[in-house]
C-alpha angles and dihedrals in degrees: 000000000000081000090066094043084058093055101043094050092048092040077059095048091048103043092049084051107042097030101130091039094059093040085049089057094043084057096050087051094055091058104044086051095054092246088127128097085219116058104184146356112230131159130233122230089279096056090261118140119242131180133236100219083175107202129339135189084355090307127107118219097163116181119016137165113259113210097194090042092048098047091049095057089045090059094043094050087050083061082078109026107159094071103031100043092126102049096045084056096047080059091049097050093055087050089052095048099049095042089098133180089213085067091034093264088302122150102230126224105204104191112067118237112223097205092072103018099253112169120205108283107048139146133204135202088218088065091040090056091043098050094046085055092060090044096058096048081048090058096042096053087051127020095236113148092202097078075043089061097042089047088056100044078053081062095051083052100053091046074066115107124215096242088056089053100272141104115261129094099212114200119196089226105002098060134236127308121208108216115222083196111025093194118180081183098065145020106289111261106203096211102211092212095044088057095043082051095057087046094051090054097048089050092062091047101044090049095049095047114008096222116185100221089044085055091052094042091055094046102056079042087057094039082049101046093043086054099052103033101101080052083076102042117116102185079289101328123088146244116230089211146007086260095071096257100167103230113258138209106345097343094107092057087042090068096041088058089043086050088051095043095048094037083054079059104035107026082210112173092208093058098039088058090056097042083050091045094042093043099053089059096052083056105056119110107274092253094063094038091050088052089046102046102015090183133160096259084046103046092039078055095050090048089057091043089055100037087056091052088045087052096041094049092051088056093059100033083055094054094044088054 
């Protein structure tokens, strides 16, 4: 008895210490595995990623350009812009070329994506927030009007409902919401990253240029997100969706870091209680939080944690011997 009182105590130890690491490798064996949506990163004759999505419903689709993976390594790459400036414009560039008026300025995504229905081809907010983004930060570094042009032609888009063939859900009271996955094939999800995302954008934008339609745009999308919020509130943790998707991996973190971001804009009461809130759960030591959120990710964490104590005790138990 007092053996398994051991492990469990170390397995514990280990798992609060070496939480991201296990959940890192849990992530390469997935892939490895082919448990992945996305099966490989590859890069096109320009230097630009693209994705191998394999094949999908029986059909191949192969490599294809992803807007929301490119952005974010465009914005990761301008966190050091000094020595990734070319590339960060490259990005840009292709953002530019593919914001077209023929798909109501509307980056395509040209492989479907079973887990919301989406059918090739399909467009997203989230992608719409994230590439103006870019596009601001392209204009800024150099003065170039064009990125200027592309970033507003992002603003015409998001004015877009859903019901027109765009992306926005418009309320006459509760705002707008900006869907990362506009399904006419499924309840709307209302993903909560994909439409911080889509604020965020609109805040660089709005503070770089303070364009009227972009103003009005951010603030239905406030107005939206401060009445929704408690929709997402699991007792500190959050939903993924409005559907009751528990978060996943590092989602819940994600929107801690969003809520911070868009409170430093906005100094909203409202925000600042659910980033507290949400905050303080993602702090809690790893036991509390695994009783509290005993999820996939967690409890494949938790395994790891254990089957190292057990190794490790049998080490020792082997030398002492």
């Amino acid at each position: 008895m007092i053996e398994i009182i051991i492990i469990a105590i170390v397995g514990f130890i280990i798992t609060s210490l070496f939480e991201k690491q296990f959940a890192t490798l849990i992530r390469f064996t997935r892939k490895c595995l082919g448990k992945e949506f996305i099966k490989d990163f590859l890069s096109d004759e320009n230097g630009i990623d693209i994705i191998d999505v394999g094949t999908i419903n029986g059909e191949y689709y192969g490599k294809q350009y992803h807007p929301v993976l490119l952005c974010h390594k465009a914005l990761d790459l301008f966190e050091n812009i000094e020595q990734n400036k070319d590339q960060f414009i490259k990005i840009a560039n292709w953002l530019q070329t593919n914001i077209r008026q023929e798909n109501n300025y509307f980056l395509l995504y040209n492989f479907p994506y079973p887990n919301y229905k989406m059918v090739s081809p399909w467009f997203s907010g989230m992608a719409q927030g994230r590439a103006l983004e870019v596009l601001t930060h392209a204009f800024e570094i150099t003065g170039d009007e064009q990125y200027l042009v592309g970033a507003k032609n992002i603003i015409k888009s998001l004015y877009i409902s859903i019901d027109e063939g765009g992306t926005t859900i418009k309320t006459d009271n509760d705002g707008w919401w900006f869907e990362e996955y506009p399904s006419k094939n499924m309840a709307t999800p209302r993903v909560l990253n994909g439409m911080m995302y889509t604020i965020m954008g609109l805040i660089t934008f709005y503070r770089s240029t303070k364009d009227r339609e972009a103003e009005f745009l951010l603030n239905q999308g406030l107005l939206a997100l401060k009445k929704n919020l408690s929709h997402y509130d699991r007792n500190g943790d959050s939903y993924y969706n409005i559907l009751g998707r528990i978060t996943g991996g590092d989602y819940h973190s994600l929107h801690v870091k969003q809520l911070k971001i868009i409170y430093d804009y906005n100094k909203s009461k409202i925000i600042l209680s659910y980033y507290d809130k949400w905050n303080k759960f993602q702090n809690q030591i790893y036991p509390l939080r695994l009783f509290k959120k005993p999820d996939k990710m967690n409890l494949a964490v938790f395994i790891g944690g254990m089957s190292s104590a057990i190794v490790l005790f049998l080490i020792v138990n082997m030398f002492l011997n």
